[in-house]
C-alpha positions in Angstrom: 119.7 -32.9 21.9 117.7 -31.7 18.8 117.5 -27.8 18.1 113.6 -26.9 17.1 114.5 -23.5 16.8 117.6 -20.6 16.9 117.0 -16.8 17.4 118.9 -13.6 18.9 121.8 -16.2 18.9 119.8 -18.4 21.5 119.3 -21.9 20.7 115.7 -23.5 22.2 116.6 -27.1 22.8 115.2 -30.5 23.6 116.8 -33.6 25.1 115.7 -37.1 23.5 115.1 -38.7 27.3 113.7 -35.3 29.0 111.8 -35.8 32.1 108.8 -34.2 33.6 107.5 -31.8 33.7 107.5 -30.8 29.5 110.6 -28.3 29.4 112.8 -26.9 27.3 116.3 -25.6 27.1 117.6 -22.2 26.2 121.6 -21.9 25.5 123.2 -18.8 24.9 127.1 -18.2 25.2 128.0 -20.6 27.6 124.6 -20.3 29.3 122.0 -22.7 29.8 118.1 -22.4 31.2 115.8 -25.1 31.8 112.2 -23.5 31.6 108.9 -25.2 32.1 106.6 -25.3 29.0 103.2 -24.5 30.7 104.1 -21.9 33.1 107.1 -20.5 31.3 109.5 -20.4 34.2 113.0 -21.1 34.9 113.5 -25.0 36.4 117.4 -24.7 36.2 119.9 -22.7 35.0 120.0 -19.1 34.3 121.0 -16.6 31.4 121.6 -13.2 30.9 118.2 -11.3 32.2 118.1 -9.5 28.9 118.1 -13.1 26.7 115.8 -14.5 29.5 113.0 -11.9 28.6 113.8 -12.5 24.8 113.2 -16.5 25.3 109.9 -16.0 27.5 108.6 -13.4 24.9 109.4 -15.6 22.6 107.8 -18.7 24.2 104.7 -17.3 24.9 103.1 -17.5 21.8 104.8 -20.9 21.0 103.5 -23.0 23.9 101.6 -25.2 21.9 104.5 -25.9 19.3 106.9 -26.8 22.1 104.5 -29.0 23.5 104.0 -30.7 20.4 108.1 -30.8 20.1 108.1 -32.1 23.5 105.2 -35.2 22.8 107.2 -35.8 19.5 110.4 -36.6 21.8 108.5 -38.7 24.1 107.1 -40.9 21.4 110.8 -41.1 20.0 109.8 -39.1 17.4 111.9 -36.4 15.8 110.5 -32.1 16.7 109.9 -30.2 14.1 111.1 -26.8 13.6 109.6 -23.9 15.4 109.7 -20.6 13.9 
């Protein structure tokens, strides 16, 4: 499961053989969160409500680069980093 990007001590994740819809994971002490790429909502999983806000602020202006991370994983290609 390749890491694209860590901040506030949560880890934004992807897995190699993800399934629809494009997704990501966020993982933060012992938490995990599955949230949907294009409408940046929880699929599975929950965190802390504070960390949850961080991630979804934080996703907003990212959509495009976790989409890309996302197609890169699809094509069995590696993600790159996401600042």
């Amino acid at each position: 499961m390749p890491t694209v990007a860590v901040f506030d001590g949560v880890e934004i994740k992807f897995y190699a053989a993800g399934h629809p819809p494009p997704h990501f994971h966020a993982v933060h002490a012992g938490h995990r969160v599955q949230i949907s790429i294009d409408l940046l909502r929880v699929m599975n999983g929950d965190l802390p409500s504070a960390k949850l806000s961080a991630v979804l602020s934080w996703a907003r202006p990212r959509q495009a680069a976790l989409l890309a991370a996302w197609d890169a994983l699809q094509a069995r290609r590696r993600p790159e980093r996401i600042e």
